[in-house]
N, C-alpha and C positions, 0 to 999 in steps of 0.2 A: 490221414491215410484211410481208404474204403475198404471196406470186411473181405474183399475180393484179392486187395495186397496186403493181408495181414496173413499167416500162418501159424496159429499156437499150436506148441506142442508139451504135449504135460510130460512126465517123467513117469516111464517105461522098463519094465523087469529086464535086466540083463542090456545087452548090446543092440543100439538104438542105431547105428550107422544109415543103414538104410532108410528107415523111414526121415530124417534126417536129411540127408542127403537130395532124396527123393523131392522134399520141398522148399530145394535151394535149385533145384535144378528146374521145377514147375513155376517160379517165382520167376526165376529170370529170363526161359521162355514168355512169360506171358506178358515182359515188361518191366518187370523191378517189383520188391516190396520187402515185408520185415517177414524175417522166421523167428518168433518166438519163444525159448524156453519159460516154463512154467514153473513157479517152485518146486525143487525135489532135485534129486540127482539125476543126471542123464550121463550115460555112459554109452564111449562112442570109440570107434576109430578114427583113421583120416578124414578129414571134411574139405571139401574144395570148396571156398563161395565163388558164387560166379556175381556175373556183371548185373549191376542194381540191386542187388540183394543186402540187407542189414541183418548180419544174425546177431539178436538181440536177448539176452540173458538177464530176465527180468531178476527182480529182487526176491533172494530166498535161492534163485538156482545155482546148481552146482554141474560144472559141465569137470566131468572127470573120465579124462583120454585113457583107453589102455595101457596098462603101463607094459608096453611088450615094443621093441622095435619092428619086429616083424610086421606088426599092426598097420602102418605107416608104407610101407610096399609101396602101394598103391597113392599115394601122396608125397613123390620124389621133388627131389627140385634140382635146380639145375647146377647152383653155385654150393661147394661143397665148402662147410665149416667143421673144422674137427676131426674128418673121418664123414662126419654126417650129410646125408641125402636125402632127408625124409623129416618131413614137418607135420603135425598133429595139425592144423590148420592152415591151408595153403589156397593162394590164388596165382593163376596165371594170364597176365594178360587182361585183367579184368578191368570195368570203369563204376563208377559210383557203389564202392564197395563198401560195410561196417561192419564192426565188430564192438557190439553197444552194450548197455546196462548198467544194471547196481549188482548183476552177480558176482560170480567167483569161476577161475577155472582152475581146478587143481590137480597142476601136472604127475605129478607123481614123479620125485626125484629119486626116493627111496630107492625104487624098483631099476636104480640105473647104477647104484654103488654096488663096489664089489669089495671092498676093504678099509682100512681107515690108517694113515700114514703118520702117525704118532708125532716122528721128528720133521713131519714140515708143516704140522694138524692141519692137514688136510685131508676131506676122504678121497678116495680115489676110484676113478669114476670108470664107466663101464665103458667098452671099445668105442661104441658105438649109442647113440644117443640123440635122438632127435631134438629137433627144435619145436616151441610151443606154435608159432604164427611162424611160415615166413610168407610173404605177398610179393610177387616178380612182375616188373612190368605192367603194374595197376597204376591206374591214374582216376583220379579224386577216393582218394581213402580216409575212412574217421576211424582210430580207436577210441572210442570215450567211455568212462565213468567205471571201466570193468575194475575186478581186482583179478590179478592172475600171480599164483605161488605157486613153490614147489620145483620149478620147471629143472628140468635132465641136461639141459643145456641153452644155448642163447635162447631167450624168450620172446621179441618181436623183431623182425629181421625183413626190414623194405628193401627191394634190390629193384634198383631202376625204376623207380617212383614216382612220379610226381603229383605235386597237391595232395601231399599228407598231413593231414593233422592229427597226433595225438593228445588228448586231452584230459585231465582229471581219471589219469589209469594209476592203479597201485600194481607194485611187483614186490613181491615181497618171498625172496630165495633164501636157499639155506645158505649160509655165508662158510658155511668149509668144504662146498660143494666148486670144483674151479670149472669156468666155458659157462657160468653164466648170468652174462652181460644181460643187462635190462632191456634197453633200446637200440638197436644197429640201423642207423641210415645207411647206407650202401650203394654210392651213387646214384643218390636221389637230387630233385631238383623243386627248391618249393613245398618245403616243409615246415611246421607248426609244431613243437613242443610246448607243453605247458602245463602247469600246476598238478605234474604228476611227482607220486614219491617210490623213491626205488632203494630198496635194501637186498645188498646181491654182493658174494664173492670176487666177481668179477670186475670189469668196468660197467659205469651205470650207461652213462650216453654216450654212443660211442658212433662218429663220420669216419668215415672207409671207403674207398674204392679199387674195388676185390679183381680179380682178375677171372674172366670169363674160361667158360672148358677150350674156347678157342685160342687161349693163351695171350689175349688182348683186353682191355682194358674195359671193364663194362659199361664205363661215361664215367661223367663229371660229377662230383659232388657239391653243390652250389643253392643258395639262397633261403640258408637254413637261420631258424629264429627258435631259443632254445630258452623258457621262462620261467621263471616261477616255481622251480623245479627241488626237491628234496633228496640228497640223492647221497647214501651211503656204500660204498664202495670198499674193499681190501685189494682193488687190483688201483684203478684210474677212475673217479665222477667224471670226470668231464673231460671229451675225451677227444682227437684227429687222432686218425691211424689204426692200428700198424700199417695195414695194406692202404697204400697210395700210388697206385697206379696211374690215377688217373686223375686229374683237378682238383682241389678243396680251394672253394674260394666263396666269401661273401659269406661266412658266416660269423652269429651270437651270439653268445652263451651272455644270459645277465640275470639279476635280483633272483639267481640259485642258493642255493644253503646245500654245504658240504658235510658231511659229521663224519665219526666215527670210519674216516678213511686214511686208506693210505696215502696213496697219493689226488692232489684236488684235479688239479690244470695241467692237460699234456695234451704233447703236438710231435708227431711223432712219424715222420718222412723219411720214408727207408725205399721205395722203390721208382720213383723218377718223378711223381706227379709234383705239381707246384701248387703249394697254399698260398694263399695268397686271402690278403682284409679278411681276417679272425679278429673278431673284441671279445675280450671277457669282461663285464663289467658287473659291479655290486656282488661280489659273489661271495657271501661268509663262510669261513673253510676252518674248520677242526678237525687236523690229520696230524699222523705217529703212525712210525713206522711198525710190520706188524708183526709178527713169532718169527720166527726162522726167517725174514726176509719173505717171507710168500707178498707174493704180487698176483696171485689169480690166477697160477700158470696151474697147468695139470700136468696133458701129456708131451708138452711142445717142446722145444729145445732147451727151454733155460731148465724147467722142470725135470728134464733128461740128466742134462749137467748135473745139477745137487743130487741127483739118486745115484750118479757116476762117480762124481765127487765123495760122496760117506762112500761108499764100494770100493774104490779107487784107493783112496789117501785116510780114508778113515777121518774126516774131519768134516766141520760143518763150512757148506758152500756160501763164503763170504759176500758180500757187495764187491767188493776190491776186485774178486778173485772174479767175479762174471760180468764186471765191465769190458773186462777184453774184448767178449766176444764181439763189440760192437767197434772195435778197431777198423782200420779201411782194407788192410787187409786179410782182416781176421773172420770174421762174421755181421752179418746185417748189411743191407743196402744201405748207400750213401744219400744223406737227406740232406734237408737245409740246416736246422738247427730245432731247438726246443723249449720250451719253457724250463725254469729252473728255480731250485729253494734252496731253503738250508736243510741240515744234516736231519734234523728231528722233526719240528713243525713244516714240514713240506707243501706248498702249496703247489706245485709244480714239481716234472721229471724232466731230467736230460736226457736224451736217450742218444746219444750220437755222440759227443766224444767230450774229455777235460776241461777244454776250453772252453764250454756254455760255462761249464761251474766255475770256472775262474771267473770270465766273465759278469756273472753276475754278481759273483761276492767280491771285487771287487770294480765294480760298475765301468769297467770296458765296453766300447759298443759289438754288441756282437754280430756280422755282416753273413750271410748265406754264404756257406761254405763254397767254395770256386773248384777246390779239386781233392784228392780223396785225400791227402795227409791235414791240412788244416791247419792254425797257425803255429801246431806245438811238434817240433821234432818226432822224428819215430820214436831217441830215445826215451821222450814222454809216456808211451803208452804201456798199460800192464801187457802183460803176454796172456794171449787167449789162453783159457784152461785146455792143460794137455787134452784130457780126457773125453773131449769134445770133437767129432769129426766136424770141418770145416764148413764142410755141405749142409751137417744138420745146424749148424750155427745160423747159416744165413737165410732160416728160416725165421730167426728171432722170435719174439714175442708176438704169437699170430692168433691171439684171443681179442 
């Protein structure tokens, strides 16, 4: 690299946006090159990279975003998660982008709780909540070697992607913290995980295809290779779905290591897309179930339900009692089918009706579901929770 596309920058009293900013933007006017943090703290609002540019966060720095959402205004995106519209590092549209180093970026999750929910111990988190990374519509992108904690909600978030590679990144969230997931591919195509380790509330790795503002399908999710990977979870490690709009097909998950999660392996088709050639292979999994049932939800529907549920009936919101909601004619879109475990050591979830779990505890073959009842009578099915309007149900599980 020549001293002409290199840009250090050392660490600055107070709010460093601009200048910052200023030499991501000279950078990639003049052709491409690296913006470099210095050791020390650098303190920033929104940052946009643009096309050719690598912001590189040498060893020793600490890039620590404002913790304020209003900060973020100005670095909207387009595909809303959570409530959330606003990313602390975003790109649009961009080509030959990174986001490099041996640093650290520390989100500040703190700054986004508003209370702590004893009976489901989880905190509970503020309305509204940005995301760490998200990149739209970039094609060739590296994350390597950073470490990034703390984060307020999902922490790397590709939408419409292609030739991603993440590599050798640590995430390392507070685990009673729910919305946030480590990695979200997002109808990308031609991506590279690998020898990263992720400790998160949420789901760790998580293929999705989200549904655009124009109420149509953002693409395909396809030719994903997912490695080497460490990845502690209380929601899902390893993960297809919820939102599947739109293809999953041709991907890997192998030689990962699972711990300290709830659930390992899910696959989880709820809104018409088709998966299709998923392997999982060598993947060691140590999971149990966790406090009250917490799956990583916060504000979403299921999460609604058990806070409706103690309110309601005065009792704690069972398994039994919120499978319903994913009845055909109760809550959740109709999928194919899911992976599935046993009651305790789970290495897999069902997320779509009785019959996987029949099916696999007692080794039936279990065939893509054909139409919305399935092979087990109506009177098979629990009854959705009264206390659940139908609407908010079949937004299911959208973390």
């Amino acid at each position: 690299m020549s001293p002409a596309s290199l840009v250090a920058i050392e660490p600055a009293e107070g709010d460093d946006t601009v200048r910052l900013q200023a030499a991501i933007d000279g950078l990639s006017a003049s052709g491409g090159g690296r913006v470099e943090l210095k050791a020390g703290i650098h303190v920033c609002r929104g940052l946009q990279l643009k096309s050719g540019v690598d912001l590189h966060l040498a060893a020793g720095a600490i890039l620590r975003p404002v913790p304020d959402y209003e900060a973020y205004a100005h670095t909207s995106v387009s595909v809303i998660a959570e409530k959330s519209d606003r990313g602390m590092i975003v790109a649009k549209d961009a080509r030959r982008i990174g986001l490099t180093g041996a640093g650290r970026i520390e989100a500040g999750c703190d700054s986004f709780i508003v209370g702590d929910d004893e009976t489901v111990g989880t905190f509970i988190p503020a309305e509204f909540r940005p995301r760490v990374v998200v990149f739209e519509g970039c094609d060739e992108v590296e994350i390597s070697s950073v470490h990034i904690c703390r984060s307020p909600m999902w922490t790397l978030h590709f939408v419409n992607c292609t030739d991603v590679a993440v590599r050798d990144v640590t995430i390392d969230n507070d685990r009673r913290l729910p919305n946030t997931d480590g990695i979200v591919l997002d109808a990308c195509r031609g991506a590279v995980i690998e020898d990263c380790r992720i400790s998160t509330a949420d789901d760790g790795i998580c293929l999705k295809t989200s549904i655009g503002p124009d109420r149509i399908a953002i693409g395909r999710c396809e030719n994903i290779l997912v490695r080497r990977c460490s990845v502690q979870s209380l929601s899902c490690a390893l993960k297809i779905g919820t939102e599947t709009h739109g293809d999953v097909t041709n991907v890997v998950f192998e030689d990962c290591n699972v711990s300290s999660s709830n659930r390992a392996l899910g696959i989880f088709s709820r809104d018409g897309g088709r998966i299709s050639n998923v392997r999982f292979s060598r993947i060691a999994v140590e999971c149990r179930e966790t406090p009250q049932w917490f799956l990583g939800l916060g504000g979403g529907a299921d999460g609604q339900c058990r806070r409706s549920c103690r309110e309601a009936h005065g009792r704690r919101h069972r398994k039994s009692h919120r499978r319903g909601h994913n009845r055909p004619d109760g809550g959740g879109d109709h999928g194919h089918f899911d992976l599935v475990g046993r009651h305790q050591e789970r290495t897999a979830y069902a997320h779509r009706h009785r019959s996987a779990a029949w099916a696999a505890r007692y080794g039936a073959v279990l065939r893509p579901a054909s139409d919305k009842r399935g092979p087990f009578p109506e009177s098979r099915w629990r009854r959705p929770c009264e206390c659940l309007d139908p609407r908010v149900g079949r937004a299911g599980d959208r973390s």
